[in-house]
C-alpha positions in Angstrom: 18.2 14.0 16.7 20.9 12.7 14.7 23.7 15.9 15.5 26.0 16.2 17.8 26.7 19.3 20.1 29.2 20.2 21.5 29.7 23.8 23.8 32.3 25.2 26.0 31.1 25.7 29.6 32.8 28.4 31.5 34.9 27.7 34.6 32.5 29.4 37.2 29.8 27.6 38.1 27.1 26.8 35.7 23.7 24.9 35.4 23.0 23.1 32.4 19.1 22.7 31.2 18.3 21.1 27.7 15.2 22.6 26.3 13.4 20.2 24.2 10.1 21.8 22.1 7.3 19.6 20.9 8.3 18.0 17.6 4.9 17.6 16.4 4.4 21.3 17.1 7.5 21.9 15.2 7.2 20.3 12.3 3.3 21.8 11.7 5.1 25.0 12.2 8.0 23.9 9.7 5.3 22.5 7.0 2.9 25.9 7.7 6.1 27.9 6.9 7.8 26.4 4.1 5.3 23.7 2.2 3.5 21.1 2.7 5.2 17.3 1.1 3.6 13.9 0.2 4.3 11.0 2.4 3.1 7.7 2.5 3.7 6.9 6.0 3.2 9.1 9.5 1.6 12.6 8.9 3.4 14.7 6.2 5.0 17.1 8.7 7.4 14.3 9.5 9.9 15.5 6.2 10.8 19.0 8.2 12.4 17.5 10.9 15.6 15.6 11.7 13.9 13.3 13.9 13.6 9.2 13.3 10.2 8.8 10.7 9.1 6.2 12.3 8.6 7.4 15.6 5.5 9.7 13.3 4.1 5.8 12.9 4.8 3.5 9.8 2.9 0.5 8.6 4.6 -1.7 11.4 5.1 0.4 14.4 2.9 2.8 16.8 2.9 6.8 16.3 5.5 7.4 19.6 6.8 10.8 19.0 9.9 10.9 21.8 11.3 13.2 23.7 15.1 13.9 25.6 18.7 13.1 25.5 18.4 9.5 24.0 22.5 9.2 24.0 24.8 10.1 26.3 25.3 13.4 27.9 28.8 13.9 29.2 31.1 16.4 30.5 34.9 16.6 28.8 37.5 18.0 30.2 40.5 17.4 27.9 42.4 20.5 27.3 44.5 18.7 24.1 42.4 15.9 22.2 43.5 14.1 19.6 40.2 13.1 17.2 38.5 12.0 14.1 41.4 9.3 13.5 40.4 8.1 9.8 42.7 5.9 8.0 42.7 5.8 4.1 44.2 2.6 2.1 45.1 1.3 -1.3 46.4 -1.9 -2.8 50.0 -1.6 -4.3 52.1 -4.7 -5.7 51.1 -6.8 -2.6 51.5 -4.1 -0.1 48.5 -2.0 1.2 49.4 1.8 1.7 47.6 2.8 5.0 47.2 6.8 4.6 46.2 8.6 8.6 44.7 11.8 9.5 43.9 12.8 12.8 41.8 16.2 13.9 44.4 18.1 17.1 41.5 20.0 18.9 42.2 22.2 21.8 40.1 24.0 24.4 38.8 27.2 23.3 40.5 29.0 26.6 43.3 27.0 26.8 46.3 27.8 24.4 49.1 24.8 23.6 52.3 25.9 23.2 53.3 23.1 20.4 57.0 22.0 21.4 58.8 18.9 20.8 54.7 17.5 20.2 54.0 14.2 17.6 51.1 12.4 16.9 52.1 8.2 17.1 50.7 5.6 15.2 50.9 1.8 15.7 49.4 -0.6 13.8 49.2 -4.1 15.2 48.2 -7.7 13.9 48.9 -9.5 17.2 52.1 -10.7 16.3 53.7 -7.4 14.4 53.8 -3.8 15.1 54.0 -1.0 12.2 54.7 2.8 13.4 54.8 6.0 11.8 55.6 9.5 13.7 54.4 12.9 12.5 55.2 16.4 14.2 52.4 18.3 14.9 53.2 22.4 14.6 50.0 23.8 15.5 45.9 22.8 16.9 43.0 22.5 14.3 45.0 21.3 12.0 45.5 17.1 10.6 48.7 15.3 11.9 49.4 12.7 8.5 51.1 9.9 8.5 51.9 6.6 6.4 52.3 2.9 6.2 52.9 0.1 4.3 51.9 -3.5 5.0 53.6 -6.4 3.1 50.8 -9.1 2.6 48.3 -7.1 4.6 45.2 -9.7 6.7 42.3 -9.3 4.8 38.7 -9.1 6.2 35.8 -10.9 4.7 32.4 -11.4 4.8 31.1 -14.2 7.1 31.8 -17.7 6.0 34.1 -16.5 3.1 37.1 -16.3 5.4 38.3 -14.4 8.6 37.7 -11.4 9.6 40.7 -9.7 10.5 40.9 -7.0 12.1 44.1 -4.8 12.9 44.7 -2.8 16.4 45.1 0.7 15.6 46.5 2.9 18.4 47.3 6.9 18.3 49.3 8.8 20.9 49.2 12.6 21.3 52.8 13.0 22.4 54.1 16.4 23.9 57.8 16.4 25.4 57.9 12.4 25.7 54.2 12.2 27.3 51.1 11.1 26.1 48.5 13.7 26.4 45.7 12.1 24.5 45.0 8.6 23.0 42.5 7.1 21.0 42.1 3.4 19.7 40.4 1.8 16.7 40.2 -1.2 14.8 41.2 -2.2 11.4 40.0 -3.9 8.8 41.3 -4.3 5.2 39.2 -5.2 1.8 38.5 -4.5 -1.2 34.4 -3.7 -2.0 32.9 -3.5 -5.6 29.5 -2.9 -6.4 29.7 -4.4 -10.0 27.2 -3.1 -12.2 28.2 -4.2 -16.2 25.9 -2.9 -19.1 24.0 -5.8 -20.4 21.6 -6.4 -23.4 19.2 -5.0 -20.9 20.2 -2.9 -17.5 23.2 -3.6 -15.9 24.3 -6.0 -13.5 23.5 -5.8 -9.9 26.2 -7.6 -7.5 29.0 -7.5 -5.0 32.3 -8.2 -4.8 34.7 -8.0 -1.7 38.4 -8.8 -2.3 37.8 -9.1 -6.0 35.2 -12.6 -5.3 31.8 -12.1 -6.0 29.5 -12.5 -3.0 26.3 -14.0 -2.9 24.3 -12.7 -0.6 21.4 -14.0 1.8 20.6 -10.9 4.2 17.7 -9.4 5.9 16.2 -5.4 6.7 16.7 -4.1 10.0 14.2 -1.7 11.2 14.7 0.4 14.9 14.5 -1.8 17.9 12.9 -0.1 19.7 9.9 3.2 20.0 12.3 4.2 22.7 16.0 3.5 21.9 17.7 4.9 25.3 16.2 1.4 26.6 18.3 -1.1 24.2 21.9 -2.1 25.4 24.7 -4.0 24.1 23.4 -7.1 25.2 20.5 -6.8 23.2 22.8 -6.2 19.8 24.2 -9.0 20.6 21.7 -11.7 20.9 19.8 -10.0 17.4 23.5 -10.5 15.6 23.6 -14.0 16.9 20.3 -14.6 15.5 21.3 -12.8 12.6 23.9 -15.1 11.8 22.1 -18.5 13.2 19.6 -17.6 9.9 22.4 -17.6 7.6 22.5 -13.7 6.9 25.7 -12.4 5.5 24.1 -8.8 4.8 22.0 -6.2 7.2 19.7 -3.2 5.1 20.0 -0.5 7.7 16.1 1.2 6.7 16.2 4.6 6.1 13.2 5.7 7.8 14.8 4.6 11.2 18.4 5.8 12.9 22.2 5.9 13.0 22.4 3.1 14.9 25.0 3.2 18.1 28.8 2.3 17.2 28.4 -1.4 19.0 26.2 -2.3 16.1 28.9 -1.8 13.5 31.7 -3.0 15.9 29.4 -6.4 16.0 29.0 -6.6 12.3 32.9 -6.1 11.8 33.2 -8.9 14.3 31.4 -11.4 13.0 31.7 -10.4 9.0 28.0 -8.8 8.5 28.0 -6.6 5.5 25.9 -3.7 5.9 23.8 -2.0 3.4 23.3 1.6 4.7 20.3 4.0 3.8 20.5 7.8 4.1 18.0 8.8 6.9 15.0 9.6 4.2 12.2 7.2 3.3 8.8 7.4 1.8 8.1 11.1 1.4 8.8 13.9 -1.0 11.3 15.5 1.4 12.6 19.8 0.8 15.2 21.4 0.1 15.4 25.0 1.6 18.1 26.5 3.0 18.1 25.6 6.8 16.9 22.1 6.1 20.0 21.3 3.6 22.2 22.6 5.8 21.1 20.7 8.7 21.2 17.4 6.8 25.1 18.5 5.6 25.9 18.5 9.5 24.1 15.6 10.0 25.8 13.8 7.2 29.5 15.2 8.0 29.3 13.9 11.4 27.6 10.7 11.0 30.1 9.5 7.6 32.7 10.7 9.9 31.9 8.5 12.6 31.2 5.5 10.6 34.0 5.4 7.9 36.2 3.5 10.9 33.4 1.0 10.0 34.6 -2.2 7.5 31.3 -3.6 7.3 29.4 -1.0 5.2 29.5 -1.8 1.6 27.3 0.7 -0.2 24.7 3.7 0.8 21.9 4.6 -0.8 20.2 7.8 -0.8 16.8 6.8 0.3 14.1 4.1 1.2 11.6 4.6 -1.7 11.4 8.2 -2.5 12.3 7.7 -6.0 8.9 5.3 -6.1 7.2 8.0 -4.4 8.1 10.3 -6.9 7.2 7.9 -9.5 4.0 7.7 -8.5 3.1 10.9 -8.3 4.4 11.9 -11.9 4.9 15.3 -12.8 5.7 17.1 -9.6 8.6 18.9 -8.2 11.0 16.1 -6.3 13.1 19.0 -4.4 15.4 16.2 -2.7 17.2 15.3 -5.6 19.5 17.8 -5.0 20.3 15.8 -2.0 20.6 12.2 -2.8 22.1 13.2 -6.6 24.3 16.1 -5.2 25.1 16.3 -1.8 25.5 12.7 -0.6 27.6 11.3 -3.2 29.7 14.3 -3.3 30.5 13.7 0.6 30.7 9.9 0.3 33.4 10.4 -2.0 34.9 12.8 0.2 34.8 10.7 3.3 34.5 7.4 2.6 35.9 7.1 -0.4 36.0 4.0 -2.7 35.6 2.0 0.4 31.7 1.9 -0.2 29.4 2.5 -2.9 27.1 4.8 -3.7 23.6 4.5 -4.9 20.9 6.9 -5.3 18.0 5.3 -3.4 16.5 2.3 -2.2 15.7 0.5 -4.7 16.7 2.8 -7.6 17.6 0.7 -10.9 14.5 0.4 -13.1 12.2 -2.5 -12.4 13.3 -6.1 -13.1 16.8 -4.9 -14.1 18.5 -4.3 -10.9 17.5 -3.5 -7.0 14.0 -3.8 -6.5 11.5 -3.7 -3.6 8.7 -6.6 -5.0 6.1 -5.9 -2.7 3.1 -6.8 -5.5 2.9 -9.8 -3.3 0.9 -8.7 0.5 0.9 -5.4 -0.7 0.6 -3.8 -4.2 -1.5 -5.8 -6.9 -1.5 -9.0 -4.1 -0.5 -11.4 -6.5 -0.3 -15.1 -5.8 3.2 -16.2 -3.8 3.8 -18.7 -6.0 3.7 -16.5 -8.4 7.0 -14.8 -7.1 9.7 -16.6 -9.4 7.6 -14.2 -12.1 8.7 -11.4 -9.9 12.2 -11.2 -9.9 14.9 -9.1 -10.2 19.0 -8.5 -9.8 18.7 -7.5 -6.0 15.6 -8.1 -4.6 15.9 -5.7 -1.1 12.5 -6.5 0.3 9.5 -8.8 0.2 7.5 -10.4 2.2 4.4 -11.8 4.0 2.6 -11.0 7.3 1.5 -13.5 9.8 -0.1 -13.3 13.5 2.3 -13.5 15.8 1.8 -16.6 18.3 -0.2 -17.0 21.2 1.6 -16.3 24.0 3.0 -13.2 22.6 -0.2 -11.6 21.8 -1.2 -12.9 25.2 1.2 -9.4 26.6 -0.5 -6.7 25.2 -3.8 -7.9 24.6 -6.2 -8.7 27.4 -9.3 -10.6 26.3 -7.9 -12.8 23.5 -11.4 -14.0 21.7 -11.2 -14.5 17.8 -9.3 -13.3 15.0 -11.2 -10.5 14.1 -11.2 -8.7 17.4 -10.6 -5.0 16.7 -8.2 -4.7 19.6 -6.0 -7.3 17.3 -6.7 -5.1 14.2 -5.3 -1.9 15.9 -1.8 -3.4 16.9 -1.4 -3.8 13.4 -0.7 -1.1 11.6 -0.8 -2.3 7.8 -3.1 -1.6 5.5 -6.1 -3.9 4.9 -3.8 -6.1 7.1 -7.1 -8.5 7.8 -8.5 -8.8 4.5 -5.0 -9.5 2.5 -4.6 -12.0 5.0 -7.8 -14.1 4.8 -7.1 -13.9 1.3 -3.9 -15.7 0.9 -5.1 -18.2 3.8 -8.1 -19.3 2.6 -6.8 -19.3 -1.2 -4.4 -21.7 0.1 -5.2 -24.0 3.2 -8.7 -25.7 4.3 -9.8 -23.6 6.9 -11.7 -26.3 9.6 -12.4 -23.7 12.3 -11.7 -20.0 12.8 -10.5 -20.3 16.6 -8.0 -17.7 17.6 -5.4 -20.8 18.1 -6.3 -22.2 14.8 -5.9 -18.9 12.6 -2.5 -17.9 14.2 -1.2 -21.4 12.8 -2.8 -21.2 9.3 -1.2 -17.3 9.2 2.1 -18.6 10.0 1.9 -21.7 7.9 1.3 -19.5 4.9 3.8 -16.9 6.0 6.4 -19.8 6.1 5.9 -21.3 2.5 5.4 -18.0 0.8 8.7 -16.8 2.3 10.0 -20.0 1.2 8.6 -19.6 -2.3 10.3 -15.8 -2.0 13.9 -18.0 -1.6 12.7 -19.7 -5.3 12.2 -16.2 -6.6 15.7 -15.3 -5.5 17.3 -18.5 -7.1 15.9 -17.4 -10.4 16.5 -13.9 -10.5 20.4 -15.5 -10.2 19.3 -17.3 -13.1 17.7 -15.2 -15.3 19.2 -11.9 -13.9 22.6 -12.9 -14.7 24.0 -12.2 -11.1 26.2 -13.5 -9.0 23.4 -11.8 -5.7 20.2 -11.1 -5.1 19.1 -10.3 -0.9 16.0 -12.0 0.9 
């Protein structure tokens, strides 16, 4: 699901069929053959197969196991394309060194003959144009080029200051004609993830353009159980709620997708750091041959396509498989190999410094650095106002369910009686969801009547002040964490 293909089609006539098998049927078959894995959401088969988790089921969302082309399908028919166009930089004295490399691919049955050809870029700021031209001697090979920006536009985070982005343009050029193009934009920061030995741990916080950020952000789960369905518009209007709420950082959740390029573009836009996961979450996930080297491809072509990005600040390994692990003590964790290995080893060598690295979601050790404090709702269910207790450096997720109000429940369920109808129970999905509820509500609030219209409201009320209790528990793990961030 998350690889591209890409095959030559000969030039006599030719019908294309895509032949998708069953994934549930696969990934039995997968588990049957190599091993069966612990996971804590969706049925364990879900770890042998490159597919979005959560369409298995999670504690939020339906078990919709999809099926088909869910991006675009297209036919090419560039003989010459110039590709992959990544641009390196580093600070100098005041100037920033912008380093280029760009992929020459040619048709498999078409041979160039390479004369008098250059690959042309120009960088643009809307008022100034920088140029460098390289000669390119033969395909499948990078064309290289450099350069230098006095007093470079910097891009920051929102509400920090602007965020800048340069116009990047490259031309294929062959005998004074442009045989291929592609365009980019450009933005230019620095990014630390700051993380100084203390009396105990280390420090947990960002800085971007050597200021240290503190950051209110949120976790963004899939969209949708059926992606193909979700358009541009649709990224826009969550962004501008996004940033309505005061969010300067998005957690894409590992057990979900690569989302589609217009979601970065909008973060870049609008100055939306990104937290990114690795596509893993909640299992104990393997680590034979033909499953490493699947997630390899994966990761080459997804890093590649994202390090044009300026928004993503760090990666992280994992949602929660180090917990898992944890939990389970002494047993064999196959995966590290991955997420200790083989993704830092090709963040570095894509990405660079540009983002950090980190080895899951959350990863430091509890208290002292990124945590997920989920022992309120879920876990031991302690009181919310107990949360400034629960605090650490980077606090990635917490929270508290509610009903969801009337007239939305009103679209999917028919005969809307009293809170405990089961119909309610089985569109939600979390654990014990109507027992950890009555519990905080009726610890908290004088219940008068349990009405359907009356118990949505007392829900919500408690979700709102124990979320706004959560924002106290942030505020002191500032405090007593002695960080400049901690995330909502």
């Amino acid at each position: 699901m998350f690889v591209e293909y890409r095959l030559a089609i000969p030039s006599t006539p030719v019908e294309l069929k895509i032949l998708f098998r069953n994934a549930l049927h696969e990934s039995r078959k997968l588990e049957q053959k190599n091993g069966g894995f612990y996971c804590s959401n969706g049925e364990s088969s879900r770890v042998h197969v490159r597919k979005a988790q959560y369409h298995y089921g999670w504690d939020w969302g339906p078990l919709l196991l999809t099926c088909g082309p869910w991006r675009p399908v297209r036919v090419e028919e560039d003989l010459v394309e110039l590709a992959n166009l990544k641009i390196d930089y580093q600070f100098e004295a005041g100037q920033v060194e912008l380093k280029f490399e760009a992929d020459i691919l040619n048709n498999d049955d078409f041979e160039m003959v390479f004369r008098d050809t250059k690959v042309q870029v120009i960088v643009n700021d809307g008022n100034t144009s920088y140029e460098c031209m390289t000669a390119v001697e033969q395909s499948g090979v990078n064309a290289v080029g450099t350069i230098y920006i006095e007093n470079p536009k910097l891009w920051w985070p929102i509400n920090h200051g602007n965020q800048f982005l340069y116009d990047v343009q490259a031309n294929l050029i062959e005998n004074n004609r442009i045989i291929s193009q592609c365009k980019r934009k450009l933005g230019i920061r620095k990014t630390q993830l700051v993380q100084t030995k203390l009396e105990k741990g280390k420090t947990f916080y960002f800085e971007i353009n050597d200021t240290p950020i503190f950051i209110n952000g949120c976790n963004w789960i899939p969209s949708h159980s059926f992606h193909s369905d979700t358009t541009k518009a649709h990224y826009q209007e969550w962004i501008k709620l996004i940033k309505d709420a005061n969010f300067n950082l998005i957690r894409v959740w590992g057990g979900g997708i690569w989302e589609p390029d217009w979601f970065y573009e909008l973060c870049d836009y609008h100055g939306i750091l990104i937290w990114h996961d690795f596509m893993f979450a909640c299992a104990m996930y393997p680590a034979y041959d033909s499953f490493l080297n699947n997630v390899k491809l994966e990761v080459k072509q997804q890093l590649t396509r994202l390090q044009k990005f300026t928004s993503i600040i760090i990666y992280a390994g994992n949602n929660e498989d180090y917990q898992i692990a944890e939990q389970l003590g002494k047993v064999k964790f196959p995966a590290q190999i991955i997420y200790e290995k083989i993704l830092p080893r090709m963040v570095d060598e894509i990405i660079g410094d540009k983002a950090a690295y980190h080895w899951g979601c959350p990863y430091s050790p509890s208290d002292v650095g990124d945590i997920h404090q989920w022992n309120v709702w879920h876990g031991t269910q302690e009181k919310y106002q107990d949360w400034d207790k629960l605090i650490g450096r980077f606090i990635l997720e917490f929270g508290m369910l509610a009903f969801a109000n009337h007239q939305t429940l009103q679209e999917y369920i028919t005969k809307l009686q009293y809170p405990q109808l089961q119909m309610m129970d089985l569109h939600n999905k979390a654990v014990g969801f109507e027992r950890r509820l009555a519990l905080y509500v009726m610890e908290n609030v004088k219940v008068d009547t349990m009405d359907l219209e009356n118990w949505i409201y007392l829900t919500q009320l408690i979700q709102s002040i124990g979320k706004e209790n959560g924002k106290i528990m942030n505020v002191v793990g500032v405090l007593f964490g002695k960080s400049m961030i901690v995330i909502q």
